[in-house]
Residue, then its C-alpha position, 0 to 999 in steps of 0.5 A: x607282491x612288493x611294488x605291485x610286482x611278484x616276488x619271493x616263492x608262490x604256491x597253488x594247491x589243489x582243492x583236496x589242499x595237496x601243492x599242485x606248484x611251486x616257483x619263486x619270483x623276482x621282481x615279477x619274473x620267474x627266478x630258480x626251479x619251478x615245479x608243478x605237481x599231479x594230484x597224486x603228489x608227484x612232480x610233473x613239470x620241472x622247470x629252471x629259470x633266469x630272471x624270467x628265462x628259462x634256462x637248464x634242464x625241463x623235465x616231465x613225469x608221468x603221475x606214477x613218477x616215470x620220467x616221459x621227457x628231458x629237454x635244456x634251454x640256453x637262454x629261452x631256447x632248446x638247447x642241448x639234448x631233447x629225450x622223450x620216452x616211453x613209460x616203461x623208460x626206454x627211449x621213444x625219441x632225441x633230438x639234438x637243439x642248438x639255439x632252438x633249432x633242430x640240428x641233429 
């Protein structure tokens, strides 16, 4: 804390002492890529940030590290190409997002 404010990287961990996540702050905003992680050390959740925004590429793992969904925002809304899939990797479902609405 600087100022009664977050900033600079957090991490949490699981009891067992293994990273269960990781971000950076800026002045008490999320700042960079967060990730959160499974008890079994794989990445879950991906996440990028702007000054408190999400902004780029979301992704979510499955605990064996099989990618489930891949989604982008533009300035806090889905923007772009949103996949999410089946665990043997094939395509379960796309949608295309402008804005935060469906467009396609």
């Amino acid at each position: 804390y600087l100022g009664g404010r977050k900033v600079g990287e957090w991490k949490t961990y699981f009891t067992s002492g293994k990273l269960r996540s990781e971000r950076t702050f800026i002045e008490d905003r999320k700042h960079g890529l967060e990730v959160s992680y499974h008890k079994s050390g794989q990445a879950d959740l991906t996440t990028e940030y702007d000054h408190g925004v999400k902004t780029g590429r979301q992704t979510i793992h499955s605990t064996t590290g099989v990618l489930l969904s891949e989604r982008y925002y533009k300035e806090g809304k889905l923007h772009g190409v949103y996949t999410k899939y089946n665990k043997d990797g094939t395509i379960k479902s796309s949608f295309t997002y402008r804005d935060g609405s469906v467009v396609k």
